[in-house]
N, C-alpha and C positions, 0 to 999 in steps of 0.2 A: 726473908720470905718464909711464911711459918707455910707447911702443907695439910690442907683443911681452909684455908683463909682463902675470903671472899677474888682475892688478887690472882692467888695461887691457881684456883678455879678457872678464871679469866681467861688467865695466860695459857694456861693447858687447852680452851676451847679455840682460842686463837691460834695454837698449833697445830690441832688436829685439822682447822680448818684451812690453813695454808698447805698442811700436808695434800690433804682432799684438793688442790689445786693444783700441784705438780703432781698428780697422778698415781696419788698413796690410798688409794679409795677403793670400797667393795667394786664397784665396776670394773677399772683396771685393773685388778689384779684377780680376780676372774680370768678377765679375758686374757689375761699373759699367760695363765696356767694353764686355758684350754687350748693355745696357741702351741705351748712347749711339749704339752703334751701329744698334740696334733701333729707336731716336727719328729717325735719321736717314734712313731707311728708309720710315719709313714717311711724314715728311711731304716726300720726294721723291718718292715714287708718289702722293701725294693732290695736289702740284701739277702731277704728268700729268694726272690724272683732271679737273685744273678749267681744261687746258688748257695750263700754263706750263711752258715748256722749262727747269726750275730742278732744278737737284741739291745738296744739302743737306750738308755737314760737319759734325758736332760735334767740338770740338778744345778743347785747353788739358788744365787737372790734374782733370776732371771722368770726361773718356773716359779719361785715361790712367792714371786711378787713383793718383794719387799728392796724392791731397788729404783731407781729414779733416773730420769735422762742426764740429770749432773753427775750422777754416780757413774757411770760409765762402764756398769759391769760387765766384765763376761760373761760365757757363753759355756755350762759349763757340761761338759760331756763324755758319758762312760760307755763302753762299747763291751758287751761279754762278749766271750768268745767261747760256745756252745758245744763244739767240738770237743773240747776236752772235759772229762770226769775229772771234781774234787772232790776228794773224800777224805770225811772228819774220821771217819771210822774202813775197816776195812771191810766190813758186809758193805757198804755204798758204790764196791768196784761194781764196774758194769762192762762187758763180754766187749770186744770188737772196737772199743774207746782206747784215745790218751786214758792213763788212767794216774791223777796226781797225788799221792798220802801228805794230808798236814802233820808235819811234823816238829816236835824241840824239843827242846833241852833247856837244863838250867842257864845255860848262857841265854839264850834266844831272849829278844828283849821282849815286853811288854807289847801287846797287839800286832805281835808278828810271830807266823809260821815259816816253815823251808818247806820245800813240795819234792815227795821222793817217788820216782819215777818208779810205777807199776808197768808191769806186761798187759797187755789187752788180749793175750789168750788164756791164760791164766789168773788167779788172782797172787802171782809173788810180786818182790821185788826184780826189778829191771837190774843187770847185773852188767852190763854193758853200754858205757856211754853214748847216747846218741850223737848228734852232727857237733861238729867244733860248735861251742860258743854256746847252745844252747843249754849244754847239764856240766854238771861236777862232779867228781868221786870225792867226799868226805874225808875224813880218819875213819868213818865208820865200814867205810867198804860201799857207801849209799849211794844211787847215781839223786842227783840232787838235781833242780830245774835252774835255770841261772836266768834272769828277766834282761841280761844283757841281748838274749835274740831280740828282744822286743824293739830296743834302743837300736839294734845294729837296721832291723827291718824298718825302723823312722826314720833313718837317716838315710838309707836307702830310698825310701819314698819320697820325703819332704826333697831331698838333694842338698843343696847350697844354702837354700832356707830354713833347714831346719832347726827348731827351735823346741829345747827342753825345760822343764820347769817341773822339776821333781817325778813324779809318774808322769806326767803327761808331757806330749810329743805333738807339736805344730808345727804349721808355717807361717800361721796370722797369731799378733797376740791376742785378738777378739776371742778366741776359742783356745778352750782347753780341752785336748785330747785324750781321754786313758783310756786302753784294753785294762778288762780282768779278769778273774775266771771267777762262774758261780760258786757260791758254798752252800746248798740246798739243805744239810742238817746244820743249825745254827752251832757256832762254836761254845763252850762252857761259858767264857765268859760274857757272852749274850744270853745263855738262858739265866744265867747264877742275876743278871740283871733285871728281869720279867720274876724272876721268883723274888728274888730283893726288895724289887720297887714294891712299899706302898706308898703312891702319893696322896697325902690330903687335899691338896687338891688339885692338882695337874700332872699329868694328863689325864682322862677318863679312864674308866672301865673298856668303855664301847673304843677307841682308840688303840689304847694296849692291845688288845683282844684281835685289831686290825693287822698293825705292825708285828704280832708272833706268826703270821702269815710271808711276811716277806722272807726272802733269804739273804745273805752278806756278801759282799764282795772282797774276791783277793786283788789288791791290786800290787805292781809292781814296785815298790816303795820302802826297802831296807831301812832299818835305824841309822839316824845317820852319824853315830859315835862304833859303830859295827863295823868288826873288819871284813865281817862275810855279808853285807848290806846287799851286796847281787846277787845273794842268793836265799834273798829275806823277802817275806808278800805280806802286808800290811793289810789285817782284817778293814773291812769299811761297810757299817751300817748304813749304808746312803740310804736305801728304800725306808728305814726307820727313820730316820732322821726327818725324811721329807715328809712322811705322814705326820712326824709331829708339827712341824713347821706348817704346815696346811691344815691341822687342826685350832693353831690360832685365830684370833678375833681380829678386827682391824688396829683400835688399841695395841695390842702387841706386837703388830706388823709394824706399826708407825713408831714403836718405841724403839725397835731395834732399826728401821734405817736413819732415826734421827740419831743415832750410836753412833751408828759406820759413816753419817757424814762429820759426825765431831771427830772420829778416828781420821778421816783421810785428812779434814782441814788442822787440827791443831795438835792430836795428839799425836803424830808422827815428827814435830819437830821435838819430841822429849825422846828421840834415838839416835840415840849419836853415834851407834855402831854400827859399821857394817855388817851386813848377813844375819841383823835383828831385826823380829818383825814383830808387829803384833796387827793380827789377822782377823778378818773379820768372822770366823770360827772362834775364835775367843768369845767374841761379844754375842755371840749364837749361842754359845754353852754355857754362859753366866745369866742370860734371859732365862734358859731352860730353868737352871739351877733357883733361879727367882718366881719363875711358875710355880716351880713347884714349893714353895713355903708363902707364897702371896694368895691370901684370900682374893676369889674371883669377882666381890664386888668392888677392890681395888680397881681392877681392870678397865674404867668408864672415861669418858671423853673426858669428862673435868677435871679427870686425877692424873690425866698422860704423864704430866714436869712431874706427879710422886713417883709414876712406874719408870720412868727413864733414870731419877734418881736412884732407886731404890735396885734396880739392872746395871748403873753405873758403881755402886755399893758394893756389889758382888763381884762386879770385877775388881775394885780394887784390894776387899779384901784377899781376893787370887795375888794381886803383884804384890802386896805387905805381905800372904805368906809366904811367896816364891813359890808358888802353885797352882795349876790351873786343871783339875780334874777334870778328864771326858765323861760326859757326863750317860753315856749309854756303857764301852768300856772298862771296867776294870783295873786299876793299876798304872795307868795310862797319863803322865803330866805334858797338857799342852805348851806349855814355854817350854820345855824340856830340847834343845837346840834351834829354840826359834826368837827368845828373849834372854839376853842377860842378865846376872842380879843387878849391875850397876843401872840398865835400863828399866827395868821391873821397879826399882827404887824412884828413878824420875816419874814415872809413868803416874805410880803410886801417888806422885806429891802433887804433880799437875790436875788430876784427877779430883785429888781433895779439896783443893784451892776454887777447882771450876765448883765444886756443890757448896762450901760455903761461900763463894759468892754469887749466889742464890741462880745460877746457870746462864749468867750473864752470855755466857759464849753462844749460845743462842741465836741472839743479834747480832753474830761476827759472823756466820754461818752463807760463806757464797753460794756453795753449793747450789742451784736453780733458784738461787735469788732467796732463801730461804729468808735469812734476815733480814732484808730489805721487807718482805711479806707482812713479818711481822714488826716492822719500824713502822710500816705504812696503814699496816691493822687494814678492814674490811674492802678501801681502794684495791688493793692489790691483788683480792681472791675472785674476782669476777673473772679473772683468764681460766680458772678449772677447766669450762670445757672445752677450752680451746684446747689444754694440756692434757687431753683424756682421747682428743680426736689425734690429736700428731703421734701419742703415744699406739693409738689403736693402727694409725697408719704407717709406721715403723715396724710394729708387729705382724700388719697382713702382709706387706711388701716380705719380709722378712722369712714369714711361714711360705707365702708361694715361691719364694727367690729358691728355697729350698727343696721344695715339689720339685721346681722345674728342673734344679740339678740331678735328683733322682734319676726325672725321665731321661737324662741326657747320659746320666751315669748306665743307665742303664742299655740306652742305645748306641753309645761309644763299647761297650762290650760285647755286644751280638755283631755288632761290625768287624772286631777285632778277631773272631771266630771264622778266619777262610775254611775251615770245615764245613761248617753247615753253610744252606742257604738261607742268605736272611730275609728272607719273605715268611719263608717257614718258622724260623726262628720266632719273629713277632708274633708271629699266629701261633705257638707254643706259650709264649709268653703273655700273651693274653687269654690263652688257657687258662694258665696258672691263676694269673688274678680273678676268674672267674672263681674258679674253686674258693681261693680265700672268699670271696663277696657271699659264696654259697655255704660258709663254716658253720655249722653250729652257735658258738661264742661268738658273733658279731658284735662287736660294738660299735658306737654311731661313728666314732675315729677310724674305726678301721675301713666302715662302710664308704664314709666319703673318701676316704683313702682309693680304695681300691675302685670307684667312680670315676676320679679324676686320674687314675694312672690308665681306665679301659680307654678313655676318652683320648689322653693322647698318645698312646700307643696305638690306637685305630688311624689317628693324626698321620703319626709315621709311618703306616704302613701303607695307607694312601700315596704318599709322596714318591714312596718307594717303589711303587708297582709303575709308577705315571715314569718316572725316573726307567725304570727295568724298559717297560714300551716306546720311549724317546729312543732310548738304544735301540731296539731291535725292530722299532717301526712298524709298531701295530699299533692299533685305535687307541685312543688314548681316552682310560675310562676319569674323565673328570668329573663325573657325577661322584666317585666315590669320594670327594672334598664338597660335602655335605654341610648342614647347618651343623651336623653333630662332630665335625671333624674339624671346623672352621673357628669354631666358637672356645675355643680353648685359650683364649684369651683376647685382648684386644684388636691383636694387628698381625701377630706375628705368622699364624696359618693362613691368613689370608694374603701378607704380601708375598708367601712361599706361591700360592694357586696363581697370584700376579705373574709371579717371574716364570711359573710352568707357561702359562700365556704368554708372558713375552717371547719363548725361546722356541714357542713350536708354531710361532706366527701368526696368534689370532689376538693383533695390537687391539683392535675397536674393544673384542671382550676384555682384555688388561688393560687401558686406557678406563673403562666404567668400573673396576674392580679398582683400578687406584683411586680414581675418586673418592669410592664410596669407604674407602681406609681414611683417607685425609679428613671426611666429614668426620669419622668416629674419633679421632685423635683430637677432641678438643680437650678443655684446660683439664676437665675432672681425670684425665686419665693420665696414670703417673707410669713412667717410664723405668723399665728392671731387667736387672741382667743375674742369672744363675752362674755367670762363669766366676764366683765371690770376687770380682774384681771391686776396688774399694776408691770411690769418687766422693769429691764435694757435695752431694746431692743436695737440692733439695725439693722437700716432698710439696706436692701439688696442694693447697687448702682445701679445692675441692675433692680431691681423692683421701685425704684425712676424714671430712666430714664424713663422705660416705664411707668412708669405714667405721666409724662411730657407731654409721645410723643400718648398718646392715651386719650379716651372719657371712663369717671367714670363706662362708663356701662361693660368696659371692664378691669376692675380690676378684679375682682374673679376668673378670667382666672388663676390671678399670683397670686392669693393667698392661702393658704393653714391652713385650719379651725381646729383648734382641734374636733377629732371627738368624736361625744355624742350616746350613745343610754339609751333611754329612759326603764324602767323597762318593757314597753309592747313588748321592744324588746329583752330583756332579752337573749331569745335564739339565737339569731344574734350575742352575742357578746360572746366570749372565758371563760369560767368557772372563770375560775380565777378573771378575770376583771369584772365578776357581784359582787364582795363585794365591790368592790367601790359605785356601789349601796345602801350600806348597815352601810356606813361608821361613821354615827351618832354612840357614845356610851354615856350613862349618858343624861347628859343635854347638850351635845356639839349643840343641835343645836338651844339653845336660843345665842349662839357665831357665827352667820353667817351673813354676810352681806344679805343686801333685795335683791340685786342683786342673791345673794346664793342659798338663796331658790329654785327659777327658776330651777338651774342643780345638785344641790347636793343630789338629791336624784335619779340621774342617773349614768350610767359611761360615764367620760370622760377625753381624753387623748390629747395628744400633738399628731402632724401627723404623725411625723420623730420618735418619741420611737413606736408608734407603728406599723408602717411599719417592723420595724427591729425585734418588738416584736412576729407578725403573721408570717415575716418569720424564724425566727428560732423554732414558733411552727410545722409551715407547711411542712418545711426541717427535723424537727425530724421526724416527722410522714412516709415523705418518705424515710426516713433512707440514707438524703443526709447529711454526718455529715460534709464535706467541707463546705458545703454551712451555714450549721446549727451553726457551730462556726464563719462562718465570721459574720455573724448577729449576735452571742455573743459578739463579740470582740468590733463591734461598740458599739453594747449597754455599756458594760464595758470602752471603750476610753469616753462617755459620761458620764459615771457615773464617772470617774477621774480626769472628767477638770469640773474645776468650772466657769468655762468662759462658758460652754455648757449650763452644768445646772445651770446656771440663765439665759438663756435665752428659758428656758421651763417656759409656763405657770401653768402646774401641773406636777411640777416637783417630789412632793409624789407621784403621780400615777405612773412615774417613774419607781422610787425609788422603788416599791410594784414588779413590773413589773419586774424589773432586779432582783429583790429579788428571784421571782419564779423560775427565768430563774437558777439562782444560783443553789434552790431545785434541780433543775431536773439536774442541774449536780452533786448533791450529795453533794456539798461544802454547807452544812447546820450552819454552824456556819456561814461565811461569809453572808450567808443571814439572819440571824439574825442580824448580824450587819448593814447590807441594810436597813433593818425595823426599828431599831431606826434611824439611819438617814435621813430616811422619819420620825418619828414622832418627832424629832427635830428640823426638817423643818418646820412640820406643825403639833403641838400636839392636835388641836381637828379636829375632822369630818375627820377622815383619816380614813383608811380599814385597814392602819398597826396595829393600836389598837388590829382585830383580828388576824392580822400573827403571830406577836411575840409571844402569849401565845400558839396560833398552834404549832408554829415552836419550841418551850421551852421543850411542850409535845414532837414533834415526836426526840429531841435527848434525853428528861430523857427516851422517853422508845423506844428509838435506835430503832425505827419503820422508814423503809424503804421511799424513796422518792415516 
């Protein structure tokens, strides 16, 4: 296949166009980047709001739109931590701070500093180690910072789950986690780079001129042939990097994930070693490296199979030389303990083999069906917008799943505060948001940010005051669960004002408030849980579409949150449903994710069990037994199919739930059996732990429901 030939053209419009239907197109990748950047946003104002000087990144082929539903990428995410001054130089100390000096030596390897511990009242060095585990005293006499606190503080948090992958620290592999500290004056070897570059033609003028604006991150990331590796920070241009990467055309987007899908399907079986990689950062800095010497009218829909070839070229000239230069860095070789020669050689030969025969692997290509797409030619690309809609609704689900952790992050920590009172507390805290909404430098992210966090932090302080008045037996002001406090998504504040009505005996008005939930629950509205618990889901067509056909701010319209109350609301929620509260036995809850913590020591349910569950409380109560067993019936049609229940997020709580319901029809052995298959489901931190032996007692001594 000659490149310029009538075929070559062809087949390149043919891929761009199957690309553009798994969801490689200006629209989608827009909307992932205003998505990521919208996620970033807002959980860097909720750690103002809870006190922490932390600013938040979202980075990798998620923001930058260059990844695919068959791809499966993660999630990839960097946290500074603001608190502490780094300083390239020693005029950058500042009064009253951590204060870190980059420092090295001839040993220090290639894009890495040591950070030597300053005084914060002065500007010396720190002459005395701080706490075990955190700093080092050198040969030089230098207290030195060691990133093993970092390590020892993730394992700490994640617990039993935790999970490491070079700097970064999880408990799910979807996400990758890294703290680092800012570098605010750019290192030598980042400016000697901006003085260095002249591109012919990539990147711009107006781009460079962009990214001399950002700053670098240290992260915690030693060499790893270094014997002092824990006490080594790994410069990282991320903010650079991603302006370049979002200065791309679509062309270029599509060249590089059509790369990283031939990298996961075929080029990964020419590694035959272990602890060899070759990364999809490779194929990121060999694109660059091809920007920058490829004329820009190469770049066009018809020429894709020349630019993918000619991005495939450049890497392989990297593995023939056994080199892979960063391409912002200095000095810096990416294979350098990430590829072998022996591997670098295979890679090499398989690489050559795929270009002269003429990219045949193409059509081998499973990835979202890519090669079948194009075996199938123009049949096959009529699904785009179906793949534009699931993807936009994977993404809104995803941005609010997120929000709504926020707000929960953030109302599990004014609870955990017996100092203050938290009525006050709320009303402090939505002070604050106020202020941000009223900043000078607004921008539209931050604006809806701080709209949707006034909104249900007003939510929760409603709940809260109605909750305080239950106790202490004053009027109970329900007007303040308003259209503006109600409306914070599909179900979930409203079936909270449900169960307030249930509990304080005004059935008729909770019996028309359940209704009028069960109406709005139809198909378009897709069902979400913020507690990152991780189910079969799958997403509603209509809640897809209308994520398509509408703006991010108006998802939670169609969404429907599992609902939480927190132990201050205790009496808001149905008797039965506060042992979920309660639901730690033994040691179960050194067995919790870090995410867990946050709600496990509240109740919380799925929207749809519990809609079904207050009404057949509410229907017993008015002695509607029609109605009282149709809400049975569903509950029990749920508890039967297991296509249902897995696609409940707490589906023990369930399971607890239909148990009781069983008590109160007297079929007490069945509900015994309910309760072990809740704690089957889920044997620690469940509330079954207490029913079974309840329920074991009231049949040995045949003591009534």
């Amino acid at each position: 296949m000659i490149p310029g030939s009538l075929f070559f053209a062809a087949l390149s419009e043919l891929l761009y166009a199957a690309l553009d239907a798994i969801g490689v197109n200006t629209w989608t990748v827009a909307r992932r980047t205003d998505t990521f950047l919208r996620m970033e946003t807002m959980q860097t104002v909720c750690y103002k709001l809870m006190g922490y000087d932390i600013t938040v990144y979202h980075f990798g082929s998620q923001s930058e739109g260059t990844t695919t539903p068959g791809l499966q990428s993660d999630i990839d995410i960097l946290r500074t931590l603001n608190d502490f001054n780094t300083m390239y130089r020693l005029s950058d100390w500042k009064q009253g701070q951590f204060n870190f000096l980059m420092v090295r030596d001839e040993s220090t390897p290639a894009q890495h500093y040591m950070l030597q511990v300053y005084r914060s009242d002065v500007p010396e060095p720190a002459t005395v180690p701080l706490k075990a585990g955190f700093t080092e005293l050198d040969s030089q006499g230098r207290v030195l910072l060691s990133h093993n606190f970092l390590i020892d503080n993730a394992a700490l948090y994640y617990g039993n789950n935790h999970l490491r992958r070079g700097p970064s620290n999880s408990d799910n592999e979807d996400f990758d986690n890294v703290f680092a500290f800012v570098c605010n004056t750019l290192p030598s070897e980042i400016v000697s780079w901006f003085h260095k570059l002249t591109p012919r033609y990539w990147p711009s003028s107006e781009v460079l001129e962009a990214a001399r604006q950002f700053p670098c991150f240290l992260v915690p990331d030693g060499h790893h042939a270094s014997p002092n590796k824990h006490l080594e920070w790994r410069i990282s241009p991320n903010l650079i990097e991603r302006k370049l990467m979002f200065s791309l055309n679509m062309v270029q987007r599509k060249c590089l994930v059509v790369l990283k899908m031939i990298k996961r399907e075929e080029l990964v079986k020419y590694i035959g070693h272990d602890g060899c990689k070759l990364t999809t950062f490779h194929f990121k800095t060999a694109l660059f490296f091809t920007l920058k010497k490829t004329p820009p009218n190469v770049w066009t829909k018809s020429r894709l199979l020349e630019c993918i070839v000619r991005t495939f070229q450049t890497i392989r000239k990297f593995l023939f030389q056994g080199k892979c230069l960063h391409y912002i860095v200095e000095g810096v070789d990416l294979f350098d303990g990430k590829l072998c020669r022996e591997c670098q050689i295979s890679l090499e030969k398989a690489i050559r083999v795929m270009i002269q025969d003429d990219m045949r692997v193409l059509f081998r290509l499973q990835i979202d069906d890519l090669g079948q797409k194009l075996i199938q030619r123009p049949r096959a690309l009529i699904v785009g917008a179906d793949a534009n809609a699931t993807i936009c609704g994977k993404l809104a689900k995803e941005m609010c799943e997120l929000h709504y952790a926020g707000i929960r992050t953030i109302v599990s920590k004014l609870c955990e505060d017996e100092q203050q009172d938290l009525v006050t507390s709320i009303l402090r805290t939505i002070a604050k948001v106020r202020v941000y909404a009223n900043s000078e430098d607004l921008s539209q992210h931050v604006n809806d940010c701080t709209q949707f966090l006034e909104t249900h932090l007003r939510s929760v302080f409603a709940t809260i005051v109605i909750a305080d008045r239950l106790q202490t037996g004053g009027p109970l002001p329900l007007s303040m669960m308003n259209s503006e406090t109600l409306d914070t998504d599909a179900a979930s504040s409203r079936l909270k004002l449900a169960s307030m009505l249930y509990c304080c005996g005004e059935l008729q008005r909770a019996a028309y408030e359940l209704d009028n939930i069960a109406g709005r629950l139809d198909d378009s509205v897709q069902f979400a849980c913020p507690c990152r618990r991780r189910i079969d889901e799958k997403l509603s067509e209509q809640f897809c579409k209308f994520s398509a056909r509408n703006s991010v701010q108006m998802m939670s319209r169609k969404l429907a949150f599992c609902v939480m109350f927190t132990r201050q609301e205790m009496l808001c929620a149905p008797k039965f449903l506060q042992y979920e509260m309660f639901r730690a036995v033994g040691n179960n809850v050194q067995y919790r994710f870090a995410m867990e913590h946050e709600w496990m020591g509240c109740a919380v349910v799925d929207a749809r069990p519990f809609l079904l569950y207050l009404q057949y409380l509410t229907y017993r109560d008015l002695g509607a037994r029609q109605l009282q067993m149709r809400a049975f019936h569903k509950l029990e049609d749920t508890f039967t199919s297991s296509a249902k229940l897995l696609q409940l997020y707490h589906s023990e709580t369930f399971l607890n739930l239909f148990g009781h319901c069983l008590e109160m029809e007297g079929d007490m052995w069945n509900a015994l059996h309910v309760y072990v298959a809740s704690i089957r489901s889920v044997p620690r931190n469940n509330a079954a732990n207490w029913h079974i032996p309840l329920t074991i007692y009231k049949l040995l001594s045949r003591r009534p429901e």
